[in-house]
Residue, then its C-alpha position, 0 to 999 in steps of 0.5 A: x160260153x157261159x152257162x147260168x145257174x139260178x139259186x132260190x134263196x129266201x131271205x129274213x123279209x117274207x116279202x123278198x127273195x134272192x136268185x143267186x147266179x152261178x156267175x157275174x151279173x155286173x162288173x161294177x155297181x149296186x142297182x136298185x129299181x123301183x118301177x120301170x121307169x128307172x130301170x132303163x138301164x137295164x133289160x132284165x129289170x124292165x122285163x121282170x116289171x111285166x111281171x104283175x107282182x113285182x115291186x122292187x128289182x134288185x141288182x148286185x154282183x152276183x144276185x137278183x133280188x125281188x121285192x114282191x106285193x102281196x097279190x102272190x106267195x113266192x112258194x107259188x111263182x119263184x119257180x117261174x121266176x127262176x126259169x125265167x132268168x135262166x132263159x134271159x141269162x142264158x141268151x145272152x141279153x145285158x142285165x144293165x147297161x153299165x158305164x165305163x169306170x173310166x168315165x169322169x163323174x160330173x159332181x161338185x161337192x161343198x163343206x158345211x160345218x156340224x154343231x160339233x166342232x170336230x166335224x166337217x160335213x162335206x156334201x155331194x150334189x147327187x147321191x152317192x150312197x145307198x145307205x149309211x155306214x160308218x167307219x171307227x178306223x182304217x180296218x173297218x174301212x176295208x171294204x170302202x176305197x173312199x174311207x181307206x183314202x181318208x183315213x190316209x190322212x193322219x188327222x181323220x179319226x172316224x168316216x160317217x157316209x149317207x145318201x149324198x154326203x160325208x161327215x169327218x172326223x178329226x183329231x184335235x192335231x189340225x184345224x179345219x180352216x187349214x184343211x177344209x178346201x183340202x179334204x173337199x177337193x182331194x174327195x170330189x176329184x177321188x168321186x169324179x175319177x169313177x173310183x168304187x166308192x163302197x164296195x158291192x158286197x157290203x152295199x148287197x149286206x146293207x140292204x139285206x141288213x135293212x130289210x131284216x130290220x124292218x122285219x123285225x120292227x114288226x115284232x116290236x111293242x106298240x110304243x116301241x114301234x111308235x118312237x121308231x116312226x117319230x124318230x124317222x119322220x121327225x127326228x133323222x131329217x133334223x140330225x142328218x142335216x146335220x151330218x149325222x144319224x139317229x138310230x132306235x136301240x131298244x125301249x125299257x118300258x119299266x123305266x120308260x127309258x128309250x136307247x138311241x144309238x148316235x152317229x156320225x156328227x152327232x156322236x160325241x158333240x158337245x151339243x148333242x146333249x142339249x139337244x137329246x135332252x131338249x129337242x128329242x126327249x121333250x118330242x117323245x113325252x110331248x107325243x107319248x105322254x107318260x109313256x117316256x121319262x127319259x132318253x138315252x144316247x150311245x154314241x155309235 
């Protein structure tokens, strides 16, 4: 039989801290939970969201992470906590009720163009992300089945993924209309078999990397920390619609200069210059007035 052991580990977000198994917790998957209600799926998220405390669960292949609100300090719980998942591990209760990856996954899937001609947008009717990742070749699409399987097409030059849709790339060598219904059923049928999309420790990194990145937006400038909100309320929507992503780099504040980072779709189209300089530049001066000049683009 096996024997848990939990390991407390902070993390960079004060706010959240990990209790790492000595053991598999889940075979297949990366669950996120925000209230009960969502997790009934699992056992173990439903009991921790007793705990008065907790405001996020967090379930991974070796670990269980918790977002806290501010009622309390971990240094005054996380003892509790972690003997507490001992004794739930240790009875042998499930931590989620998992489906079988045999199972086909009902989903249909359509193509929308991109303002960039060398992008086809091939959007799912569920969320199949949890987060944005983007792929320059097949090396770095090692740790995604769905992007190796693209990049097995001579033609596909980059692999962008978001919440429910992948943007491709291609080389000019083909011609979307010869290969568009293709590529979309080839990707629906590799979705709806149950194959891993991306694997569970890169999606575990991701999130981590998130909830850094929103710790250290708090060490930002005022200005920065405003261009940052506008770029995420007003300006992604737009672009990921598109089949792309903006990301906030930095904020010069001698030049009035603002770095974005451009993914996806949106890096290197023909028509992303206009629209930084005419849509997103105009937004920033037009809401922080003297405080941008201009506005400058690096393709992801």
């Amino acid at each position: 039989m096996k024997t848990y052991d939990i390991t407390i580990i902070p993390t960079n977000n004060p706010a959240i801290v990990k209790f790492e198994s000595n053991q598999l917790l889940v075979q297949d998957g990366y669950y996120e939970y925000k209230n009960i209600d969502e997790a009934k799926n699992s056992p173990l998220a439903q009991q921790l969201f007793h705990l008065p405390f907790v405001k996020t669960v967090y379930i991974s292949a070796n670990f269980v992470a918790l977002e806290r609100f501010e009622i309390v300090e971990w240094q005054d719980v996380e003892a509790d906590v972690k003997q507490h998942l001992v004794e739930y591990l240790n009875s042998g209760a499930p931590v989620v009720q998992e489906e079988t990856s045999t199972k086909k996954v009902p989903v249909t899937l359509y193509a929308e163009v991109t303002p960039n001609p060398a992008v086809m947008k091939f959007v799912a009717n569920k969320r199949l992300f949890p987060a944005t990742f983007e792929f320059k070749n097949i090396d770095e699409a090692a740790s995604s089945k769905l992007a190796t399987f693209l990049f097995e097409h001579p033609f596909v030059k980059e692999v962008f993924m978001d919440e429910n849709y992948i943007s491709i790339t291609k080389y000019e060598v083909a011609d979307w209309q010869e290969i568009t219904m293709e590529m979309r059923d080839k990707i629906r049928n590799f979705i709806a078999e149950g194959n891993e999309l991306i694997s569970e420790a890169t999606v575990a990194r991701e999130v981590e990397k998130r909830e850094e990145e929103k710790q250290s937006g708090t060490h930002l400038d005022d200005t920065s920390k405003q261009i940052v909100d506008i770029l995420e309320q007003y300006v992604k929507p737009a672009v990921a619609s598109d089949g792309g992503n903006i990301l906030f780099q930095s904020y010069e504040q001698e030049s009035k200069t603002v770095n974005v980072i451009l993914q996806g779709a949106c890096s290197g189209c023909p028509s992303s210059t206009f629209t930084l300089k005419n849509g997103i530049e105009t937004m920033l001066k037009n809401m922080l007035g003297d405080k941008v000049d201009q506005v400058v683009a690096i393709n992801g």
